[in-house]
C-alpha positions as CSV (number, residue, x, y, z in Angstrom):
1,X,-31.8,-28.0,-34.6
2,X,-28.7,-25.8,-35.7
3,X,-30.9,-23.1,-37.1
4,X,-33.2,-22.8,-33.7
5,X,-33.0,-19.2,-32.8
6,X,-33.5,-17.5,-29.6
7,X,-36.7,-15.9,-31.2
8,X,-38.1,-19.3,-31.7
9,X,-37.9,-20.6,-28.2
10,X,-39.3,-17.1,-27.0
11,X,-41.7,-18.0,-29.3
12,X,-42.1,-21.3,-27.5
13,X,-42.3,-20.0,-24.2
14,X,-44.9,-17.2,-25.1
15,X,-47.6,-19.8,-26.5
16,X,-46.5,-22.3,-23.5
17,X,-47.5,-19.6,-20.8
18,X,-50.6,-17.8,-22.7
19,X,-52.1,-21.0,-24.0
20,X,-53.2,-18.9,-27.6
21,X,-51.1,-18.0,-30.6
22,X,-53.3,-14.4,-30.5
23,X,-52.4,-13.4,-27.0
24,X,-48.5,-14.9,-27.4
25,X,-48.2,-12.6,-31.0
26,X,-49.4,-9.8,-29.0
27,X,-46.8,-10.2,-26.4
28,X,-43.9,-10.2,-29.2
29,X,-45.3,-8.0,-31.3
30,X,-45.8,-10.0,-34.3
31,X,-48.9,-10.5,-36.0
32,X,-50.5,-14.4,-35.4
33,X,-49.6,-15.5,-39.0
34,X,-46.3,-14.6,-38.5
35,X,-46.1,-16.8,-35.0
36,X,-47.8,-19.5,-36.7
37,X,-45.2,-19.4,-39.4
38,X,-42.7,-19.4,-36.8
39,X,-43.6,-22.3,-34.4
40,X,-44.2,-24.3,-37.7
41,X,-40.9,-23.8,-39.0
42,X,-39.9,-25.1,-35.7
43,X,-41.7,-28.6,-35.9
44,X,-40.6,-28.8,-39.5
45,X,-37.1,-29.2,-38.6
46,X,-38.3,-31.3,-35.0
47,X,-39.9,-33.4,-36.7
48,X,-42.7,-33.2,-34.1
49,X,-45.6,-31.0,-33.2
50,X,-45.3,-28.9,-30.3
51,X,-48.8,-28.2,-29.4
52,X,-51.6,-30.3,-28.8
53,X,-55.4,-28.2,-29.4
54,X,-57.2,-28.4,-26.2
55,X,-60.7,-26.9,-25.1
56,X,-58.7,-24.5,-22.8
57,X,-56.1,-23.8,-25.1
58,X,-52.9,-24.9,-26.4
59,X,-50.7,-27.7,-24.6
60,X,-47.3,-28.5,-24.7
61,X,-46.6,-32.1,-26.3
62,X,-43.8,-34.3,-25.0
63,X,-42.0,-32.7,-28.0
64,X,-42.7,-29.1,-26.6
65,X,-41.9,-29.8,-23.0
66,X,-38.4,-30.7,-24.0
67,X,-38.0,-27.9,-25.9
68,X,-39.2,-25.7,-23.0
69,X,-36.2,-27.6,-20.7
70,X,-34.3,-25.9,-23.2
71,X,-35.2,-22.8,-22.8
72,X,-35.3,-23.0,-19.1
73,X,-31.4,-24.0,-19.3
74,X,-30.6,-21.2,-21.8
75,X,-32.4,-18.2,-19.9
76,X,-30.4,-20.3,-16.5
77,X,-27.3,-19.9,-18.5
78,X,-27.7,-16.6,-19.4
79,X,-28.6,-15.1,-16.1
80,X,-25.3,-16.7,-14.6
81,X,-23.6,-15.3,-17.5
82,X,-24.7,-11.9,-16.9
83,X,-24.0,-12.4,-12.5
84,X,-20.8,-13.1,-14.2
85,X,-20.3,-10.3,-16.2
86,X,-21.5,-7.9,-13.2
87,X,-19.2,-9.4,-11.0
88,X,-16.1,-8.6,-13.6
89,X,-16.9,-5.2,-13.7
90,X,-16.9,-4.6,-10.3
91,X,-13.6,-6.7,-10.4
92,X,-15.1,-8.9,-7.6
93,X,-14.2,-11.6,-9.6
94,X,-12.2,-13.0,-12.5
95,X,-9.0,-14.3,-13.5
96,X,-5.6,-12.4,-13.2
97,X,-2.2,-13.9,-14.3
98,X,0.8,-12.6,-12.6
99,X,4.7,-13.1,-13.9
100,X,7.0,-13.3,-11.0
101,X,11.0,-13.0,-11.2
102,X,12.5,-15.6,-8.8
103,X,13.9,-13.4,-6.5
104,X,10.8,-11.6,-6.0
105,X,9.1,-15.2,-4.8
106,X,10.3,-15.0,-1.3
107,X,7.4,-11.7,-0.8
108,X,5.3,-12.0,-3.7
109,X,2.6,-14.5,-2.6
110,X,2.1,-12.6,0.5
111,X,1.1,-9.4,-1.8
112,X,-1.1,-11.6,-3.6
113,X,-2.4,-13.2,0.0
114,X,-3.3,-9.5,1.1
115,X,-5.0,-8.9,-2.3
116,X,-6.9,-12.0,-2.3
117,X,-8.3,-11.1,1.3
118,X,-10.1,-8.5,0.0
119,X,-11.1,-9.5,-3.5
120,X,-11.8,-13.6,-2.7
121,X,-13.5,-13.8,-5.8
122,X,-10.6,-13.7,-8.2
123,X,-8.5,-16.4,-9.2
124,X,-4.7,-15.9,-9.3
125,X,-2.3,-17.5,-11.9
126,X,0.9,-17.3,-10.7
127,X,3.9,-17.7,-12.8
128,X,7.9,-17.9,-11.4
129,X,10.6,-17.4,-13.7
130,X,13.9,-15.5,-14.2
131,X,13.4,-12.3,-15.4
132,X,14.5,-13.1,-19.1
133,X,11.3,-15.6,-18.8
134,X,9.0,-13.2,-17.2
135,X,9.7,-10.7,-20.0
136,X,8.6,-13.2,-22.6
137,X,5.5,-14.1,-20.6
138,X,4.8,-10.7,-20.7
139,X,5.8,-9.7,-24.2
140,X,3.7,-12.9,-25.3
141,X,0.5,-11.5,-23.5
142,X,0.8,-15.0,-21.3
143,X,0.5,-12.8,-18.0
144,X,-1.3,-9.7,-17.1
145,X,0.5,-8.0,-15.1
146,X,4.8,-8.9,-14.0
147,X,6.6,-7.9,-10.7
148,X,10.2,-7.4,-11.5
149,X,13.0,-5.0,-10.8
150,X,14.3,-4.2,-13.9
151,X,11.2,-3.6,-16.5
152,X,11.8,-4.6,-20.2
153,X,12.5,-1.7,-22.8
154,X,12.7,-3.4,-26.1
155,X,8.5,-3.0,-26.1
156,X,6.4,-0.5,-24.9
157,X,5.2,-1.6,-21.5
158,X,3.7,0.9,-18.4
159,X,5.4,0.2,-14.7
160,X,4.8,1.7,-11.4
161,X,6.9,1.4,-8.4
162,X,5.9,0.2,-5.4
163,X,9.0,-0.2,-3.2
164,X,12.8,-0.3,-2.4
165,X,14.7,-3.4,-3.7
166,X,18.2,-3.6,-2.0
167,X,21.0,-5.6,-3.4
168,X,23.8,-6.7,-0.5
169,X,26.8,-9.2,-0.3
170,X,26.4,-11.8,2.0
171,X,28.9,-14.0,3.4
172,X,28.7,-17.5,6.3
173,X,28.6,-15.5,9.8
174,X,32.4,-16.9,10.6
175,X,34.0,-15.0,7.4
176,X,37.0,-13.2,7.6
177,X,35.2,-9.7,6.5
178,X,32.2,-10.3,8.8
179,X,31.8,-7.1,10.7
180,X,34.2,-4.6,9.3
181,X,33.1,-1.8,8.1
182,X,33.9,0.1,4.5
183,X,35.0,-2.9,3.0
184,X,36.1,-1.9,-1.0
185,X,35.4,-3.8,-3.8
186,X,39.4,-4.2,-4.1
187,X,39.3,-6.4,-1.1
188,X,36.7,-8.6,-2.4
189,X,38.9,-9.3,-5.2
190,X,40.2,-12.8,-4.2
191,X,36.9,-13.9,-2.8
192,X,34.9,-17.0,-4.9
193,X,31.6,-15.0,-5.9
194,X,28.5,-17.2,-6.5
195,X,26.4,-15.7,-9.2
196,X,23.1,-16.2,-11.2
197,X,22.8,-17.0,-14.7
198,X,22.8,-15.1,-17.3
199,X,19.7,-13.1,-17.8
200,X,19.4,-12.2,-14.6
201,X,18.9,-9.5,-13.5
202,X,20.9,-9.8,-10.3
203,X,23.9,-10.9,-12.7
204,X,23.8,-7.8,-14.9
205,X,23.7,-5.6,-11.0
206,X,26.7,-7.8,-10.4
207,X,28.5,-7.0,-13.4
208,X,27.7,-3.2,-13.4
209,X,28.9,-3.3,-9.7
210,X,32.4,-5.4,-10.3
211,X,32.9,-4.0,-13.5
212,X,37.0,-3.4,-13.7
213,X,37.5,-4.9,-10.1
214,X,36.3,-8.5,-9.4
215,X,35.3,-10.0,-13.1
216,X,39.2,-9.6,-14.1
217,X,40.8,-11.4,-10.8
218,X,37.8,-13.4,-9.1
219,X,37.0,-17.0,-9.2
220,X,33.4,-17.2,-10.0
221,X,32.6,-20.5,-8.2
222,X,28.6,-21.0,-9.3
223,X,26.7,-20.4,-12.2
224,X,23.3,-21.1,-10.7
225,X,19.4,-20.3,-11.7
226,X,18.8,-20.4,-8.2
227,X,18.5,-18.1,-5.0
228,X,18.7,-21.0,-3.0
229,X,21.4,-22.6,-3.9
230,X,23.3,-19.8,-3.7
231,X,22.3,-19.1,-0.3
232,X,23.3,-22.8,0.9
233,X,26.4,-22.3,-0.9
234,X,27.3,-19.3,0.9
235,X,25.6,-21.0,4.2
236,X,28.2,-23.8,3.9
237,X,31.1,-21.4,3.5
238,X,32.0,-22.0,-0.3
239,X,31.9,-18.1,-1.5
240,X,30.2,-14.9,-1.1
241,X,27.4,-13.4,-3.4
242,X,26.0,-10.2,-4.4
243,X,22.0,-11.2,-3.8
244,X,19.0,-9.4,-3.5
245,X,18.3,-8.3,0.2
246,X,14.6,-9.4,0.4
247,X,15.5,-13.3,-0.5
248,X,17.8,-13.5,2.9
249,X,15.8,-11.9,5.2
250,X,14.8,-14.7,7.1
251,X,18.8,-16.4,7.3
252,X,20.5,-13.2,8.5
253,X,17.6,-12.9,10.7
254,X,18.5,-16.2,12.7
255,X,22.6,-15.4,12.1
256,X,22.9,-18.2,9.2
257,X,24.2,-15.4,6.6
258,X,25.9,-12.1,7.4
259,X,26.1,-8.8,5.4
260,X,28.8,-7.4,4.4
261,X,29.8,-3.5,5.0
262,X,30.8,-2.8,1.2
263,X,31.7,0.5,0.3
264,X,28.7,1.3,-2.4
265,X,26.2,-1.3,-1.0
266,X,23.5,-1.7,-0.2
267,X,22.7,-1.0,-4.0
268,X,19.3,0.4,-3.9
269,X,17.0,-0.6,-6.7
270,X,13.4,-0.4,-7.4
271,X,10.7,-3.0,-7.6
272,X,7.7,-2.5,-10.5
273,X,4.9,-3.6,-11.3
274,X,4.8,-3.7,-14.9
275,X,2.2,-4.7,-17.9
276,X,2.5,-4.3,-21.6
277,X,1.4,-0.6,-22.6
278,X,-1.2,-2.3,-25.1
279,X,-2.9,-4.5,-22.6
280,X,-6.2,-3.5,-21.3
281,X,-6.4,-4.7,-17.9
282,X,-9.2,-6.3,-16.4
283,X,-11.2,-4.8,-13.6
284,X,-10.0,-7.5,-11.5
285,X,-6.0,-6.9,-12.8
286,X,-6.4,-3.2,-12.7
287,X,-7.5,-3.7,-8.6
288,X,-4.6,-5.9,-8.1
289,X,-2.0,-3.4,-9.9
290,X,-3.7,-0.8,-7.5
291,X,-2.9,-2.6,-4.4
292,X,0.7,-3.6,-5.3
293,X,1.2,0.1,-5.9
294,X,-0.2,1.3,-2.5
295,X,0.2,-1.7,-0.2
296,X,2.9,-4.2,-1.8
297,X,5.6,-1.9,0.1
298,X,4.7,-3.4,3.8
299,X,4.7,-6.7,2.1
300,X,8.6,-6.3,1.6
301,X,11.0,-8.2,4.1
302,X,13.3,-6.0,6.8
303,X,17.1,-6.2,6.8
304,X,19.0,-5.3,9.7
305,X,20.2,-1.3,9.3
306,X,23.8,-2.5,10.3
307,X,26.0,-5.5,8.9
308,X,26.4,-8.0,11.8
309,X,29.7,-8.2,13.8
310,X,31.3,-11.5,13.2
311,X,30.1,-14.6,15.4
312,X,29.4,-18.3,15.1
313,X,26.3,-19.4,13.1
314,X,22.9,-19.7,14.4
315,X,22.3,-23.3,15.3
């Protein structure tokens, strides 16, 4: 039945419901030869006929009755794709994939949480990387939409911003520069810095910021991937790091990590939301981009306004 069309199961259905092939070629407007022709064609290729001739008119045969299943399960099918289709332009619904650098994990899913409150009928993809991943993703068209804080410009791409993005040093809460103030970069000299890997882009802030100071005299003591093993690293008392403010909120919260007063810091950044300048977003994308933008700032973790004085660490 490859070359059934969806004019011969109307065709079907018309005869089915007005019992005569006159009244049925009225309905669609064809003349009765031409429905006859039709529904002929049809049992050709069945192999069966789909009519019995009855004093009141014309009958289904087993034959017909399954092909009127069919038809039933089409129109069933296409009414849930049009719901479907309804609810995507209202972006109600649908699919959104979102690249996430790794530092922004630690406030992301509570942006998408908010977002999802309102719209419960789209489904989230989220992907976590470092930011030379997430740029990929995004060149390759494998997410919609990225938060980062340094967007890509080796392709055209459209960003917005949506809030502050604070880079500090931290240090254990018992560290011998733990609560004095206007620390210089000189005096950080001999400290063991723990740093992410290359490509990101924490690193290249910590290279820009310890450019002709540290990266000449320091002993870099951890070449990691990770936020948290930095932080446990520091939390153990092994170095110091130059980190992203919103991904040790919570520890220098409950006195685990301490801030540093650095002359120059906290660096103040920017976080985006960014897509590909090419990519036509979805209704459902396009109402997630608009509530990063407005809301995804009171999503953002608070740091303390002043470094903590020095002090034992929180139990």
């Amino acid at each position: 039945m490859r070359n059934l069309s969806l004019k011969q199961l109307q065709a079907v259905a018309a005869i089915a419901r007005l019992g005569t092939m006159t009244r049925a070629a009225q309905e669609l407007n064809v003349t009765p030869a031409a429905l006859t022709a039709r529904i002929k064609s049809i049992e050709e290729e069945a192999g069966l006929p789909l009519f019995d001739r009855t004093s009141t008119g014309l009958k289904p045969t087993d034959a017909g009755r399954e092909m009127l299943w069919a038809i039933d399960s089409i129109n069933t099918v296409l009414e849930t794709c049009a719901e479907r289709l309804k609810t995507l332009r209202g972006g109600s619904g649908g699919r959104v994939a979102i690249g996430v650098v790794s530092t922004a994990k630690y406030f992301a899913p509570r942006i998408i949480a908010g977002f999802v409150h309102g719209h419960p009928g789209v489904e989230i993809e989220l992907v976590v990387g470092n930011r030379g991943a997430t740029v990929e993703s995004l060149r390759d068209y494998k997410v919609d939409i990225a938060i980062m804080g340094r967007p890509p410009r080796d392709f055209p791409i459209a960003a917005d911003v949506f809030g502050p993005h604070p880079l500090v040093v931290i240090a254990p809460p018992g560290h011998r520069l733990a609560g004095r103030i206007g620390i210089t970069r000189a005096e950080l000299a001999e400290e063991a810095f723990l740093v992410r890997e290359y490509g990101s882009g924490t690193r290249s802030v910590f290279e820009e910021f310890m450019a002709g100071v540290l990266i000449r005299r320091a002993r870099l003591g951890i070449d990691s991937g990770s936020n948290e093993t930095i932080k446990q690293t520091v939390i153990a008392g092994l170095g110091i790091a130059l980190i992203s403010g919103h991904t040790v909120a919570s520890e220098v919260e409950a006195r685990r990590l301490v801030l540093l007063d650095v002359e120059g810091l906290p660096i103040r950044r920017d976080w985006f939301v960014v897509r590909r300048a090419d990519k036509v977003l979805s209704p459902a994308a396009q109402a997630f981009w608009s509530y990063t933008v407005q809301e995804g700032a009171g999503w953002l973790p608070t740091l303390p306004l002043r470094p903590a004085r020095a002090g034992r660490p929180a139990a």
